[in-house]
N, C-alpha and C positions, 0 to 999 in steps of 0.2 A: 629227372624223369627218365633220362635216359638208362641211368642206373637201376632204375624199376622196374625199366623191363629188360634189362639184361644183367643182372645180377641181384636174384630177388633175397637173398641168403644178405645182402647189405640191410646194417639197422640202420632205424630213421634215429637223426637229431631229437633230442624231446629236452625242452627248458619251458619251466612251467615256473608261474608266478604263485607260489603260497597263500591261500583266500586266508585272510586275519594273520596273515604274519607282518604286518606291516606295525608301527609304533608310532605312539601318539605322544608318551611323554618318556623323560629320560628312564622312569621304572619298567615299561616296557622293552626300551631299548636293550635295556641291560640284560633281561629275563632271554630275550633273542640271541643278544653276544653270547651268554654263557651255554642256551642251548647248542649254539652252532660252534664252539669251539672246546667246551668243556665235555659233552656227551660221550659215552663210551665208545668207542668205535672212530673216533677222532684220528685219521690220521697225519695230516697235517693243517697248520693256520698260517694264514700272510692275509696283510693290507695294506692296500696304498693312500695310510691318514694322509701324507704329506705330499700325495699326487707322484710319491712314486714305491713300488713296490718292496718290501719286506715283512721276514718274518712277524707275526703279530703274538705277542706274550697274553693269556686268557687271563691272569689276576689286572689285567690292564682295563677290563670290559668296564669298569666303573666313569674309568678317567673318560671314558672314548664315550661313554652314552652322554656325560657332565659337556668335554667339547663338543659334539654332533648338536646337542638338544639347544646350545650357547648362539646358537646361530639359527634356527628356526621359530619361525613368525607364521602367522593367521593357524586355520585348523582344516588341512587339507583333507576331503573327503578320504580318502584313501592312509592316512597319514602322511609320517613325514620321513618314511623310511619301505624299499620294498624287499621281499626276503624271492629269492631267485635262485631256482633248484634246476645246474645241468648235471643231467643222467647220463652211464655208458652202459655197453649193453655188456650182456653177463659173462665172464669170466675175463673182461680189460684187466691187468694189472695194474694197480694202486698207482706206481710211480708213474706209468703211462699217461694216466686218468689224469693227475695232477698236474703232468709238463702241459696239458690241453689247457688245462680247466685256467693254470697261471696263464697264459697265453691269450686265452678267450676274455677271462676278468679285465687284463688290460687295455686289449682294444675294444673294448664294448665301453667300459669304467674309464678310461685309465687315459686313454689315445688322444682324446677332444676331437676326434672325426665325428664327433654326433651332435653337435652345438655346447659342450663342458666336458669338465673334466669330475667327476663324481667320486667321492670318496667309499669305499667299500670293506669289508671282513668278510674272511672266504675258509672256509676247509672243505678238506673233502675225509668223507664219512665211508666208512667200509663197514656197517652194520647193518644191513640188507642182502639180499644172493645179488647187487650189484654195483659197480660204485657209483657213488654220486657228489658232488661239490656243491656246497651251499654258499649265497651270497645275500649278506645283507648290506642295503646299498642307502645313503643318503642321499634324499633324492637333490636335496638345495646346491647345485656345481660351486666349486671355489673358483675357479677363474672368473666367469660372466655370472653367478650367480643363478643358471637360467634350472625353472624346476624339473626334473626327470620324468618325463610323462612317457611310457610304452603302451600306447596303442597304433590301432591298426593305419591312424591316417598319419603319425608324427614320422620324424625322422628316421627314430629308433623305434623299430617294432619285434613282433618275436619272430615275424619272416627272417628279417633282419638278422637276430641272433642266433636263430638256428642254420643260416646258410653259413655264417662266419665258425659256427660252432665244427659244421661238414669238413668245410674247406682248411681249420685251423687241426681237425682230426687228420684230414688226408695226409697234411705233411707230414705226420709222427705217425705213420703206418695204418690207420684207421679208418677203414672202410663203413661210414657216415656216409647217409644223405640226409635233405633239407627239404622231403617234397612233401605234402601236406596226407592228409588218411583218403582225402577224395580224389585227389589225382592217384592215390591206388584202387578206388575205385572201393572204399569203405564207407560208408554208411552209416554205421549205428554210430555210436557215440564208445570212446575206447574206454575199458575199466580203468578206474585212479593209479597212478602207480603209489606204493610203496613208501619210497621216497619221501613225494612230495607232502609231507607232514608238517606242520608250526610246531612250534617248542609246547604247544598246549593239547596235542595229539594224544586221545587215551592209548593209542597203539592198535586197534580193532582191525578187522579187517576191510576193508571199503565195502561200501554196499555197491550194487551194478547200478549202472547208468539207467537213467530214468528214458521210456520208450520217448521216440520222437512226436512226436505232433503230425496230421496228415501235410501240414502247408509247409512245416518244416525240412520232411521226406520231399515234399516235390521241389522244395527247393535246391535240395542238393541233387536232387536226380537232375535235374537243368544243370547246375556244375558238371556233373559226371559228363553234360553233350557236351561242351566246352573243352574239358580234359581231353576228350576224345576225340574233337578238332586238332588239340597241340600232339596228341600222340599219332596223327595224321600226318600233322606237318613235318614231326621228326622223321617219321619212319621214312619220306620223301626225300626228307635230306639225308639219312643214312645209304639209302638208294644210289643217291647223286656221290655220296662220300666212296662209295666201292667204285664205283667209274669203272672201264670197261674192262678188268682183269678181275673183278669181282660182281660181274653183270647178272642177272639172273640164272642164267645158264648156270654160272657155279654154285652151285646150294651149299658148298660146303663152307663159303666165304664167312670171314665174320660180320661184315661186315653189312653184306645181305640178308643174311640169318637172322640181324638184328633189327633191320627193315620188316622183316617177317614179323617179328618178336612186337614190335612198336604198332605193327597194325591190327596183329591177334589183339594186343591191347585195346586199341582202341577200341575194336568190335566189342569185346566184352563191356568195356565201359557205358557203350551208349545203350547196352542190353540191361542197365544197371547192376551191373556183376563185377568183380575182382579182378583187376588185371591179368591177363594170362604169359608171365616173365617164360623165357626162356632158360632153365636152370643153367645148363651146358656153356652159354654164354659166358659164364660168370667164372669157369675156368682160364678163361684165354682171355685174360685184362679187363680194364676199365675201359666201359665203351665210349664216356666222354672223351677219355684220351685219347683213345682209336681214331674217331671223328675226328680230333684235335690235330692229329696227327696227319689223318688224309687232305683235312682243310689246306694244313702247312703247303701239303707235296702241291694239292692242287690249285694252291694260289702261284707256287713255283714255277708250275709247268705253266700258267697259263700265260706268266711272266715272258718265259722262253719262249712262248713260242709267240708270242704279239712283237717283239723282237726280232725272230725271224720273219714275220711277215713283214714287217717294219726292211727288212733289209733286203728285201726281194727288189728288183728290177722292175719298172712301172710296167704293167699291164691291167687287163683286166679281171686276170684271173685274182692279184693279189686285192681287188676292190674285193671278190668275190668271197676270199677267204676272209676279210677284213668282217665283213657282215655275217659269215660264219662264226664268226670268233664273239660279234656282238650278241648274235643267238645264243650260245654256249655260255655267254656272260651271264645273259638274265635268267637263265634255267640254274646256275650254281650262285647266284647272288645271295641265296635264302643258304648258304652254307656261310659265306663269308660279307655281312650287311656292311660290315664295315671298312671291307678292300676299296681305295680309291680307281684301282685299275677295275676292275669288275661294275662298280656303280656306274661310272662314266660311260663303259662301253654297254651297258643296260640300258641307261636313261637314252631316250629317243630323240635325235638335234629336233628343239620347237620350229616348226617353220619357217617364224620371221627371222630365227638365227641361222637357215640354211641356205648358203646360196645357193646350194645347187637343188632345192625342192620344188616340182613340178608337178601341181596335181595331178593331169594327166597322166605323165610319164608314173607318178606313182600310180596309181589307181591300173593302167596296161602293164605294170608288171606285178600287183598283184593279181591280177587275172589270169595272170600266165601261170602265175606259179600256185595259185588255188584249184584243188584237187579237183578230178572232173565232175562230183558230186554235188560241191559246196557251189558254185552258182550257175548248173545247170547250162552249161556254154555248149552248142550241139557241136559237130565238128566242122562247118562249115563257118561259127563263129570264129572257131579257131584258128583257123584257117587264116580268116580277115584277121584276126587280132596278131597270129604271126605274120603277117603281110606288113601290116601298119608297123610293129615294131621291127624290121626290117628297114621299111625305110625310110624309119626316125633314126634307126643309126646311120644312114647312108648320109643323111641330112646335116647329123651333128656329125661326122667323121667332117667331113667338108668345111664344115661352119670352122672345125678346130684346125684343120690341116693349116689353115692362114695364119695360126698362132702357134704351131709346133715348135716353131726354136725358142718362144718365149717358155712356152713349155717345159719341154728337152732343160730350159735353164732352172727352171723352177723345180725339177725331180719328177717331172709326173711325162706322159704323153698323150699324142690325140687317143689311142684305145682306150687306155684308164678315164680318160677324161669322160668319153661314153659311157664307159660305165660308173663312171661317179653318179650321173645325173638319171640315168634308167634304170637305176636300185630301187626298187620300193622306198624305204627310208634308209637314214644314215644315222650311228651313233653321235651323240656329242663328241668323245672320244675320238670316232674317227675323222669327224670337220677339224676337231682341233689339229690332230696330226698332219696333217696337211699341209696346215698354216706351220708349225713349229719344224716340220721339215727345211725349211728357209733358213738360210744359213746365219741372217743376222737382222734387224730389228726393222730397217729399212727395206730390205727385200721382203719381210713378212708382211709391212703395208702396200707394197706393190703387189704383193701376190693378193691380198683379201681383197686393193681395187680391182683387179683384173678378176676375180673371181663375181665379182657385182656386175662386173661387164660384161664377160661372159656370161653369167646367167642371162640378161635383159636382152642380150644377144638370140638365147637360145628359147626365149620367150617372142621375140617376134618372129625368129624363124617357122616355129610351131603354131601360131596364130594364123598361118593360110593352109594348116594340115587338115582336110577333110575326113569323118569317119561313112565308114556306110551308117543309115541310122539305128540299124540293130546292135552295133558296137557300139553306136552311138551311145544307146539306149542301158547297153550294159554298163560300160564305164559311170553312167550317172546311177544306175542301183550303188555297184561299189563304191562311191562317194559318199552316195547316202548312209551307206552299211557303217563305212570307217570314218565318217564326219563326227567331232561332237556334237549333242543335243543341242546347246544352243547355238548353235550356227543358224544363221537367215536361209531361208531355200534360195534366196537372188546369189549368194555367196557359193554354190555350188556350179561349177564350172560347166561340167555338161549338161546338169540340168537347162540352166541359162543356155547351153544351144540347143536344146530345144525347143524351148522355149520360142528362139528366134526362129528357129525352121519351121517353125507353126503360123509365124507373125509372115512370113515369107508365104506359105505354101496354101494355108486355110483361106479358103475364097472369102468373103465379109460377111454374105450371110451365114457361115460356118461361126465364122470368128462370134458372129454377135451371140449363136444361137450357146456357145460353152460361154461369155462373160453372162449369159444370164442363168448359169446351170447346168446347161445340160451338155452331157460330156460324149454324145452319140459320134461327134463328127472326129474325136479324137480316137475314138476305139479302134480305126485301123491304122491309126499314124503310130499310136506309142501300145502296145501290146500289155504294159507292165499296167496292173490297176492301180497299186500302188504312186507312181508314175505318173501316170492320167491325170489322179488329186492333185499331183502336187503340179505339173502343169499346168492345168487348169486353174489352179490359186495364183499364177503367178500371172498368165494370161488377165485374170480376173483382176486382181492387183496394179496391172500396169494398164488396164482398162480405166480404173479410177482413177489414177492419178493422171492419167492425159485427158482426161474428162473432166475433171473439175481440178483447175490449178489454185482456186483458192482454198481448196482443202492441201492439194501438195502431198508432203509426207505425212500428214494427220490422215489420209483415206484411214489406214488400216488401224489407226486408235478409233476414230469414227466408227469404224464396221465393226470393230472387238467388243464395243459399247452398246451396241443395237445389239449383237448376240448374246449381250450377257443378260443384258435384260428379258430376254426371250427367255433364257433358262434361269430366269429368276434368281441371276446374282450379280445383281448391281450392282452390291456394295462391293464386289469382288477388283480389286485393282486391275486393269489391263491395261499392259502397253504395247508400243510397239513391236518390240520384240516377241512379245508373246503368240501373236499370231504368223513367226515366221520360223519358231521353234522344231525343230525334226519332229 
């Protein structure tokens, strides 16, 4: 795809399966062998009878249809033989066409990377304006016996053959692709080639393809939105592949141009129109390669330089580049899916594998660092929320100072240490480093205990931290926002305190008047409407379950059940979880 839109002048792979060229008894076989090797225009024949490759002599076709037909049983719809026509585009050289075509026969036939090994007869034909290689293939394999089936769900399909067909031209100079007519954003149905004829072809010229059908057209117009999704996602990554020496700013870049090139694509595709390649591109290399190539640098560099952060002096600033780096991971991951170093520092440490994860302390540092838009903080919030995160580091400075030389021993300090724990999150990547920073297997258990300890430490430290309740108020939006869906609202940390500053502050007849509804007496305590509901559910929640101990933790199966019935779905499952779902 990439080559479609940056080098439109590349011809596609085309290997077509012959309709009725297939054989049913040894008289057919034969009438095939001699068509494809005796025909005028024949320039060379080889097969691999005996599973490996040599010339193949034409007064032989007799003997070779007598053993093939020797070893075939029942009466396979399709026969027991398929005739396989790969084309090149017009003016390849003969012997060119050939070194492919031998090449192609035997890893497709010949290899057993596809569950057998198949026996086949091959020439290729120079009696068309181009060349082409014919294959007739037994389908019954000699090693496992297993039968050759090419369609679209088996092992070997013609996607299959045709990328091999790309990939097996590129080596021998051959600019091939393998991408289908729809990911170019073609439609109609393509005229027959030439070529693709059986030995019982009057020679005519093809009649044009039969129009589409309406349901048929809308079905490929849905492909074309798809195509133009992947030519989305490349052009993103060719974006990412120029990196900052070929950033927007340089138009002249190829490597932008070609971002350019992938997205003009796509537009057109979802317009149901023809891809719009960049010709220009197609002088200055292959742009798989290109990308190939920038992946390389950019796996390199990202190499070095996690190294040098790795080798920096503890502070906080290196926590800080650490989580720069993990940023920079997950935006270039979609170039390199399968770098172990980029996945790890992508993937997010899970909670219960982080020691040092604090929802709070997560939720106050992304609020610092969420632009002043995104949730509406006046500056007086900010104000408080720079206050409070001030003197949580004062708090944790203190809490670590009493462990500095364990520290100091272990490679880290109290500042880094701050800032491990007041990061929003931490990569897996970087929890691990941590630990394997330790010089040997023993001090790496001593450091993960002390790290449990520390955490439980720095969890009851912060358990007598007071917010104002507008902070309060915020921190539990932002919990809400970055919580999973099913998460419990009781499981939400600040919600739950407010919850208790309601249970504290709401006089009884407040409190009775929200467990039976009505949410008047909290509209000036919690601002947020959103908020209100879900305090007030939980208020109402902890209302029944101190109320009736023989219902217990069944209140809210209980209550889930009377509401379903209300909306008339009984039969609908509910449990308890479900009515504590975000």
């Amino acid at each position: 795809m990439l080559r479609n839109a940056g080098a439109p002048r590349s011809w596609q792979s085309v290997i077509k399966r012959i309709a009725g060229g297939s054989a049913r008894t040894p008289q057919e076989l034969k009438r095939l062998l001699d068509y494809v090797a005796r025909e005028e225009g024949v320039e060379a024949t080889w097969c691999n009878l005996a599973g490996y490759e040599r010339d193949f002599d034409p007064r032989k076709a007799a003997h070779v249809a007598e053993t093939w037909s020797s070893t075939w049983r029942g009466a396979p719809k399709r026969g027991h033989t398929d005739h396989i026509v790969l084309s090149f585009p017009r003016g390849v050289e003969v012997g060119q066409a050939e070194s492919i075509a031998r090449e192609w026969g035997q890893e497709v036939f010949g290899s057993g990377d596809y569950g057998d090994v198949w026996r086949y007869v091959a020439a290729v034909h120079k009696d068309t304006d181009h060349v082409h290689a014919h294959f007739i293939v037994d389908k019954h394999g000699i090693d496992n016996g297993r039968f050759l089936s090419i369609c679209r769900y088996s092992e070997l399909n013609f996607d299959v053959m045709r990328e091999l067909h790309a990939e097996i031209a590129q080596e021998h100079g051959l600019n091939l692709v393998a991408t289908s007519r729809l990911s170019r954003g073609l439609i109609e149905n393509a005229v027959p080639d030439l070529s693709a004829r059986s030995s019982t072809s009057s020679g005519s010229a093809p009649v044009a393809p039969p129009p589409l059908s309406d349901a048929e057209r809308e079905r490929r117009l849905e492909a074309l939105q798809d195509y133009a999704r992947d030519y989305d996602e490349l052009s993103r990554i060719a974006a990412i592949a120029a990196g900052p020496d070929e950033g927007p700013a340089s138009s002249s870049g190829f490597l932008t141009r070609l971002a350019g090139a992938l997205g003009a694509s796509a537009a057109a595709l979802r317009q149901g129109l023809p891809l719009m390649p960049d010709p220009t591109l197609h002088e200055e290399g292959d742009a798989a390669t290109r990308i190939e190539t920038a992946r390389a640098e950019m796996i390199a560099a990202a190499e070095e330089a996690w190294g040098a952060i790795r080798a920096m002096e503890p502070s906080a600033e290196r926590v800080d580049l650490e989580r720069s780096f993990a940023e920079q991971a997950r935006a270039s991951l979609s170039l390199a899916p399968d770098n172990p170093l980029l996945a790890a520092h992508a993937r997010v440490a899970a909670h219960e594998e982080d020691p040092y994860f604090h929802p709070t302390l997560a939720s106050l540092a992304r609020l610092e660092s969420a632009p002043p838009e995104s949730l509406t903080l006046d500056e007086s919030l900010r104000a408080a929320l720079s206050h409070v995160r001030d003197e949580i580091g004062e708090r944790l400075t203190a809490l670590f100072t009493i462990r500095e030389d364990e520290l100091r021993i272990a490679g880290t300090s109290v500042e880094e240490m701050v800032a491990r724990f007041t990061v929003a999150e931490r990569s897996e990547a970087q929890v691990a480093s941590w630990t394997a920073d330790q010089p040997n297997t023993m001090q790496k258990v001593f450091w993960m205990e002390m790290e449990r300890a520390i955490g439980q430490e720095v969890r009851t430290e912060l358990a007598t931290l007071e917010f104002a309740p507008d902070l309060t108020e915020a921190v539990a939006r932002e919990q809400l926002l970055s919580a999973d869906r099913h998460l419990r609202l009781s499981e939400v940390p600040a919600l739950e305190a407010i919850v208790d500053r309601m249970h504290e502050t709401l006089p009884g007849e407040e409190l009775e008047r929200v467990m039976s509804g009505d949410l008047t007496p909290l509209a000036e305590r919690v601002r947020d409407p959103a908020l209100r509901a879900a305090v007030a559910h939980e208020l109402r929640n902890e209302g029944d379950l101190s109320a009736d101990h023989s219902l217990g933790q069944w209140a809210d199966l209980v209550r889930s059940h009377v509401r379903a019935a209300e909306l008339g779905l009984r039969d609908r499952e509910a449990t308890y979880d479900h009515v504590h779902e975000l």
